[in-house]
N, C-alpha and C positions, 0 to 999 in steps of 0.2 A: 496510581495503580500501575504497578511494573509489567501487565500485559500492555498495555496501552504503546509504551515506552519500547516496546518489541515488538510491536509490531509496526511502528514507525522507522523502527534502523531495515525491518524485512523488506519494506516500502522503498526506502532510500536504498538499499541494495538493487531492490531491482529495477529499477532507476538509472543508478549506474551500468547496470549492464545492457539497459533498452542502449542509452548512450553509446556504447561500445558497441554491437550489435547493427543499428543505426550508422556509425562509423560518425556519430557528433564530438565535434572537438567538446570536450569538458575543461573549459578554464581552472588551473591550480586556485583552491579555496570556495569553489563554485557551493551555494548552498543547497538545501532540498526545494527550496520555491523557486531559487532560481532556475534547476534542474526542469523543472515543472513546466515553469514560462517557456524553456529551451524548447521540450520536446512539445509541448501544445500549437507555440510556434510557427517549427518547422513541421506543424500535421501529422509529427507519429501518435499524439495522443489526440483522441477525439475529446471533445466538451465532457462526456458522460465516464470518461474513463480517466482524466484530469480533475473533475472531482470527487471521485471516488480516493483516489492519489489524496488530494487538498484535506478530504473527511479524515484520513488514518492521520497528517501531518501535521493538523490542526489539534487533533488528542494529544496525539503521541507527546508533542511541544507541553501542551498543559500539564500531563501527567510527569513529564520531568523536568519541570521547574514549577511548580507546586505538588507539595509533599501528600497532600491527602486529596489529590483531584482523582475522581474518576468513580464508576459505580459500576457492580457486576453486570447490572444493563447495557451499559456501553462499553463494556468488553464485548459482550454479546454481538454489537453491533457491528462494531469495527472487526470483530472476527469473521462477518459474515461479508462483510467489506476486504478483507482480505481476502477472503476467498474468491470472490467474484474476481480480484484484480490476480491473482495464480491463476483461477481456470481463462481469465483472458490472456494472461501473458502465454501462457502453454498453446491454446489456442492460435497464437498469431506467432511464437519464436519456438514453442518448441516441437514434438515430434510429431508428426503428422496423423500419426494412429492414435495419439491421444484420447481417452475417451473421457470426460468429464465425469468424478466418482459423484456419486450422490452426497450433499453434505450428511455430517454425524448430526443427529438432533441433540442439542445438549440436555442433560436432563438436572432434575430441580435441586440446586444443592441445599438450599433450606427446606423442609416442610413448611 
């Protein structure tokens, strides 16, 4: 499922920029788990905010290298996983007046 797959590189982007942000060397060729261990590591990432991280990486991986992995539930999921990990990243790097929006309820695309 190609939401899976996007919102894994959304993950790995911001990843890279805690890194930068942070001011952690990023080794050339560095992967997303290893990105992972770095910042869990050095304590920018807490246990609960590391695997929420690991949740979207561990998809994201499945859905692109197998062709027919993934199910509209666990988009579901990891969307709401994604979200938690934006309203935390805003929360701690970005602007101060930030206000957390209320999530969109998704609504039923089948009857």
């Amino acid at each position: 499922m190609a939401a899976l797959g996007k919102f894994r590189l959304f993950a790995e982007t911001m990843t890279k920029y805690i890194l930068a942000f942070e001011e952690v060397d990023e080794p050339y060729g560095m992967s997303q788990v290893d990105r992972l261990r770095l910042l869990y590591q050095e304590q920018v990432l807490s246990r609960s905010i590391n695997e929420l991280f690991q949740m979207i990486r561990m998809s994201g991986n499945k859905a692109t290298h197998e062709a027919l992995y993934g199910t509209v539930e666990e988009a579901k999921i990891i969307h709401r996983t994604a979200y938690q990990l934006a309203t935390w990243y805003m929360e701690v790097y970005g602007d101060w007046n930030f206000e957390v929006p209320p999530p969109i309820k998704t609504q039923k695309i089948l009857n």
